[in-house]
C-alpha positions in Angstrom: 73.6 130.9 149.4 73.8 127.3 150.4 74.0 123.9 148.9 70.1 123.4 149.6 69.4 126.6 148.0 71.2 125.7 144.9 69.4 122.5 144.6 66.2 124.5 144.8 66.7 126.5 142.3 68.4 124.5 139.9 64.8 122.3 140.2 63.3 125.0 139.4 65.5 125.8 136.3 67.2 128.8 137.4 71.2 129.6 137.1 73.2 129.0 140.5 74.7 132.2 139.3 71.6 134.5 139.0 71.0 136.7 141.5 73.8 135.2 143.8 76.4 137.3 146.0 79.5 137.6 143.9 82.7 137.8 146.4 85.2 140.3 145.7 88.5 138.4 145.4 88.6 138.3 141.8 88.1 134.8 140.4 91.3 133.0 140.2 91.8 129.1 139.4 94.0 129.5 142.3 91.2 130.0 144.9 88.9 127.7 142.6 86.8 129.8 140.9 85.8 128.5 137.3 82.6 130.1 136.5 84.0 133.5 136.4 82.4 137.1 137.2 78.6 137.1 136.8 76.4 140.0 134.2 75.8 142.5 137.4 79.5 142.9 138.1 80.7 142.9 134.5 77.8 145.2 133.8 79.4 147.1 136.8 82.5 147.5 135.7 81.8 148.3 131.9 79.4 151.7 133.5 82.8 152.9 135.4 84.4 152.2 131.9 82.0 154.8 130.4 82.3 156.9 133.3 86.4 157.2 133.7 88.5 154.6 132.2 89.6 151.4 131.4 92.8 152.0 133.9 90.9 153.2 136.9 88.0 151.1 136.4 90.7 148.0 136.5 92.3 149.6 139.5 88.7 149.9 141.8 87.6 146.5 140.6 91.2 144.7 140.6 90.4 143.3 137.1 92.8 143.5 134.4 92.7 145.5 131.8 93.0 143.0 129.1 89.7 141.2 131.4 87.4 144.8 131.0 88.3 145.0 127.1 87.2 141.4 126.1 84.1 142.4 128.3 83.2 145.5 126.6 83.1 142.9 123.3 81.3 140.3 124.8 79.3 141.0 127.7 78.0 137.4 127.8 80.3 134.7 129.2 80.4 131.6 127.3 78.2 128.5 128.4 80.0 125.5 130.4 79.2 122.3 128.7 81.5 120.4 131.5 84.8 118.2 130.6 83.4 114.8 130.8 86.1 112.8 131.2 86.8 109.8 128.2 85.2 106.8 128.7 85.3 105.0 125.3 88.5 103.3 124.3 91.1 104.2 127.0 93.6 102.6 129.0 93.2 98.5 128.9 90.6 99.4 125.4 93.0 101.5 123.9 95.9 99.1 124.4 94.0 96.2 122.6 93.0 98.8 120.0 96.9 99.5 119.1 97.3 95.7 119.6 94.6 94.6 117.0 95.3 97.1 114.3 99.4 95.8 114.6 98.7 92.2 114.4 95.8 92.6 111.8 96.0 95.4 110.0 93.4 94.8 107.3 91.0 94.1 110.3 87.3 95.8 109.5 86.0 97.6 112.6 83.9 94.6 113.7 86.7 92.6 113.5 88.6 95.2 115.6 85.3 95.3 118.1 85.3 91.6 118.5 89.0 91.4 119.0 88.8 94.1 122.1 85.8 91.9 123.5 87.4 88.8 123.3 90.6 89.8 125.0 88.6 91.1 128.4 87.7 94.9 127.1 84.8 96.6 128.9 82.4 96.4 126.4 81.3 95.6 122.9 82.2 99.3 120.8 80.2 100.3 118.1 81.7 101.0 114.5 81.4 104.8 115.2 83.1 104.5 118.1 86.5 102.5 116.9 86.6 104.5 113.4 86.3 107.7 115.5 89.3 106.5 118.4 91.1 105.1 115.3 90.8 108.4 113.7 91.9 110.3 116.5 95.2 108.4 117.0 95.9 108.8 113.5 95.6 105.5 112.4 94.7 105.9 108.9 93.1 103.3 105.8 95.0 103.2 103.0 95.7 100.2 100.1 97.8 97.6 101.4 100.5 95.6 100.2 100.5 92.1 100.5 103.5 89.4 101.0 103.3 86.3 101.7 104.7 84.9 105.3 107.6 82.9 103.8 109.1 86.2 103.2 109.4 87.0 106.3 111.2 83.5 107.6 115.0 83.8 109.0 116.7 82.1 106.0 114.7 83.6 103.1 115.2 87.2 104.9 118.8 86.4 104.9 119.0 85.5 101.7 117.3 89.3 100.6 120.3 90.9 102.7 123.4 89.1 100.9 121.2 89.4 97.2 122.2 93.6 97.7 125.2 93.6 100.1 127.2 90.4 98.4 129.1 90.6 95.1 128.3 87.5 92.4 127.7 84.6 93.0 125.8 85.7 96.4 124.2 89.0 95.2 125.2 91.8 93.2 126.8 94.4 95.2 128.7 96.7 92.9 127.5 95.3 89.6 126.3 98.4 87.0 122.1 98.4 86.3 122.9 97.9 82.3 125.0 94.7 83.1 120.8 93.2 84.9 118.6 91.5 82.9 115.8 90.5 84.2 113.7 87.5 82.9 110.1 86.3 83.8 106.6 84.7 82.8 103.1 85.9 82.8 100.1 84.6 81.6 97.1 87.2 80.0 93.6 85.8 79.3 90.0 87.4 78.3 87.7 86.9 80.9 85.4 88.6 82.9 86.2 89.5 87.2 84.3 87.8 89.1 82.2 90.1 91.7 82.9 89.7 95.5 79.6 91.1 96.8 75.8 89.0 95.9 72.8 88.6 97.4 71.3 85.8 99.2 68.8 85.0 101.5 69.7 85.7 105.3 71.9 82.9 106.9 72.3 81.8 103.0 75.8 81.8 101.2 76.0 83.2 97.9 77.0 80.9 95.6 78.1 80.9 91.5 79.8 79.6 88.8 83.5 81.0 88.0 84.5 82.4 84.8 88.3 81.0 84.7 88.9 77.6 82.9 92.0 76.2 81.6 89.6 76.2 77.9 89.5 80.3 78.4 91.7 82.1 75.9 95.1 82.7 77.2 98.5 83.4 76.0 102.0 83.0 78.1 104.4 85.7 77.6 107.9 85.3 78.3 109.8 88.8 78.7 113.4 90.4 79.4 113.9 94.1 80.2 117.7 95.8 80.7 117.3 99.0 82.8 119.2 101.0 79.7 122.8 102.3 79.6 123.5 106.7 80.7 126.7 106.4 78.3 124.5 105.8 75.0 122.7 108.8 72.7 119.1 108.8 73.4 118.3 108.1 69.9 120.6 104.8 70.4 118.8 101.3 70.6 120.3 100.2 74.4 119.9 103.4 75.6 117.7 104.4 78.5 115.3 106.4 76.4 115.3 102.9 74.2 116.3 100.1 76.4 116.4 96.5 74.8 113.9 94.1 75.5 113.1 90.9 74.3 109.7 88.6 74.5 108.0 85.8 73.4 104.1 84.9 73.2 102.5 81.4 73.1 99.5 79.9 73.3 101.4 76.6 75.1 102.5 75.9 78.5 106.3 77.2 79.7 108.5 74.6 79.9 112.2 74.2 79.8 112.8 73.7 76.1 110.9 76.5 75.2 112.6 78.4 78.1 116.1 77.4 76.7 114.9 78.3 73.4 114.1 81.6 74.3 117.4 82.3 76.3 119.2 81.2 73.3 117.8 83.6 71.2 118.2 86.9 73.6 122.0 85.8 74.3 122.3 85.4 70.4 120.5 88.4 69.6 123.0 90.3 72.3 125.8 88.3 70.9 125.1 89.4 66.8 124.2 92.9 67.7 126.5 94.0 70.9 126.6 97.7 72.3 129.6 99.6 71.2 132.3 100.5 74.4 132.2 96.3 75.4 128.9 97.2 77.3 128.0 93.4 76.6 131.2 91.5 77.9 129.1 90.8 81.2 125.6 90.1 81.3 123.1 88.8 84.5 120.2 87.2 83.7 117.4 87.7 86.8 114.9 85.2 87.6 112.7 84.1 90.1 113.2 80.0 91.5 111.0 78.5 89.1 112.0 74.9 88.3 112.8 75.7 84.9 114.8 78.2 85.1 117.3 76.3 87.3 117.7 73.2 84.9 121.1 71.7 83.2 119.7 72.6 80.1 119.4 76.4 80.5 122.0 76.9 82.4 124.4 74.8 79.8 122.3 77.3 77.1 123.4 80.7 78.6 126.7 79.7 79.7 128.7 77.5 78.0 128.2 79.8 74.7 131.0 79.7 71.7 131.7 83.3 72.9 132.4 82.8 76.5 135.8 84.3 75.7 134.2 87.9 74.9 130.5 87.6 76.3 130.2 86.7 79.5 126.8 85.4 80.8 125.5 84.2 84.0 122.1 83.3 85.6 121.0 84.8 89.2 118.1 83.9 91.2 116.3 87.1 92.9 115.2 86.6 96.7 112.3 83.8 97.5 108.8 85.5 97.5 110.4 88.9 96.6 108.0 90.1 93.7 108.5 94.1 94.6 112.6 94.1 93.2 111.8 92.4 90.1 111.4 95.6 87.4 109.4 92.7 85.2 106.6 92.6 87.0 106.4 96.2 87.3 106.2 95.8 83.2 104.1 93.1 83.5 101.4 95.3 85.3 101.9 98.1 82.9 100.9 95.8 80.1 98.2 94.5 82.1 96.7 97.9 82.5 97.5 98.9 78.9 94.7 95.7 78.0 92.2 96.3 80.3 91.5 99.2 78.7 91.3 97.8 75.0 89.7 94.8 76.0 86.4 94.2 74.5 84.6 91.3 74.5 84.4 90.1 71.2 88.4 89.5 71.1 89.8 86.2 70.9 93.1 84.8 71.0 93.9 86.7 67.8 93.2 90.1 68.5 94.9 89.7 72.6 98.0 88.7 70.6 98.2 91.5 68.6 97.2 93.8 71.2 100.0 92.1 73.6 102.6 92.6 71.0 101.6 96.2 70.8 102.0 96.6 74.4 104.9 94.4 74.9 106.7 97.6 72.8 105.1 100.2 74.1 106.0 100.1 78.0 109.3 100.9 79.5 110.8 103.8 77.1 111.9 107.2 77.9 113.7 106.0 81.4 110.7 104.5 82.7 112.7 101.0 82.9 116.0 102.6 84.0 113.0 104.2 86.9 111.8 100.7 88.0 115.4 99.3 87.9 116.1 102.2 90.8 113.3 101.7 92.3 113.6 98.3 93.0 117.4 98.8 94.6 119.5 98.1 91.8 
């Protein structure tokens, strides 16, 4: 059968294969067959199965065995849909796929189409069609974590390193976790989240009011955790089922006398009541580079105490922009999560005190704090 014959038939919707002269060198992708035996010969074969065996009918037909028994299952061979080679998102596409999802990695799928447009890619893909490619090179969404780009700059990045692999005063290599303390502000206030999604008219922004004001109820709370010491009884306060913490809740604005107040009273507190085994001797206060942490006066509060000569304690900044190795604001979203779900919205600044107070004692107990103290490096 020739090539016009085929095209005749095939306009007539018949199989190129029906009816057609079947050679008989077995089918082999080394002499290019594909479409293997047609239904006469395997029907052929399968009668001088029934007839003698699957051994001899292998041997007249040169057909293995293996061929004849899969037959005898399935007489029908499976349909050819054709391998259609990839079109969508290879080569040049694919490369500016990889390249968009690296440089902006919370990038939507438009953004992603766009992108691969923009840069000279063949056409303008669908959403289907980069979710589908992004799925199938295991590119995956998930919640991201944010930093901010200062972070990432040469001196701040060098400044991380020496914080872990430098002892005092350029980091803390080799200083025990119950010797930390770390130090920090946050501010808590009742007020309703603002909703990112509205409607509008079409070409219209969506436009309204925000709930925040500096007249909302709020309340600044100013806290120090210790990670907890192995070598005390569980039942001990200072232990790691009951580390120490301090905190202090206003209603005004942190500033540095308030801040110096408040030092004064943990390192007095520490001083009156020290741990047993001169566990105090050496203490490091933790803080971020807020201006008022770093003034004469706090310093000249935590260190140049009466008892310098037993208790020992010293002020060190964490890394710039380094929020994820600071255990306090771990705590600080535990209590954040412990209020949103008491909050109602008939409290006031009374009842988000008490409730504060209450949570302020509740997080960090039973190793949780020693946890986020590993957690964060230390």
């Amino acid at each position: 059968m020739n090539e016009n014959d085929h095209k005749e038939r095939s306009i007539l919707g018949l199989s190129r294969v029906l009816r057609s002269d079947r050679p008989d060198l077995p089918s082999h992708p080394s002499r290019g067959g594909s479409r293997g035996y047609d239904i006469n010969k395997r029907n052929l074969v399968i009668d001088d199965v029934i007839a003698t065996s699957v051994a001899e009918a292998s041997e007249k037909h040169r057909i293995s065995t293996r061929t004849i028994r899969r037959w005898m299952e399935r007489v029908m061979p499976y349909r050819q849909t054709g391998n259609k080679p990839r079109e969508d998102l290879v080569g040049f596409d694919q490369f500016l796929l990889c390249l968009a999802v690296h440089i902006y990695p919370r990038g939507s799928s438009d953004e992603i189409a766009a992108f691969i447009h923009r840069r000279g890619g063949s056409k303008v893909y669908s959403r289907a069609a980069i979710s589908k490619r992004c799925a199938e090179l295991k590119l995956k969404r998930k919640k991201c974590s944010l930093e901010a780009y200062r972070a990432f700059t040469p001196r701040n990045l060098m400044i991380f390193r020496l914080f872990f692999s430098e002892p005092l005063p350029m980091g803390i290599q080799n200083v025990p976790r119950y010797q930390l303390c770390d130090t920090d502000e946050a501010k808590f206030c009742v007020m309703d989240f603002e909703k990112k999604i509205g409607r509008s008219y079409q070409a219209i922004r969506v436009r309204d009011g925000g709930h925040f004001s500096r007249s909302a109820p709020q309340l600044n709370l100013i806290m120090t955790v210790e990670a907890g010491n192995p070598h005390l009884p569980a039942h001990m306060l200072g232990s790691l089922e009951n580390p120490r913490k301090w905190w202090h809740i206003s209603s005004e604005s942190v500033e540095q006398g308030m801040f110096s107040e408040y030092i004064d009273h943990v390192v007095s507190d520490i001083e009156a009541n020290p741990l047993p085994f001169g566990i105090d001797s050496r203490k490091i206060f933790l803080w971020d580079n807020l201006s008022v942490h770093g003034t004469a006066l706090v310093h000249s509060t935590l260190e140049m105490r009466p008892t310098r000569a037993t208790h020992r304690f010293v002020s060190m900044p964490r890394p710039p922009y380094q929020q994820k190795i600071a255990p306090i604001e771990y705590m600080f979203g535990e209590i954040s999560t412990i209020l949103a779900r008491k909050c109602a919205r008939n409290w006031g600044v009374e009842e988000l005190y008490n409730e504060l107070y209450n949570a302020c004692m509740c997080v960090g107990l039973n190793g949780n704090l020693n946890r986020t103290f590993a957690h964060c490096g230390y």
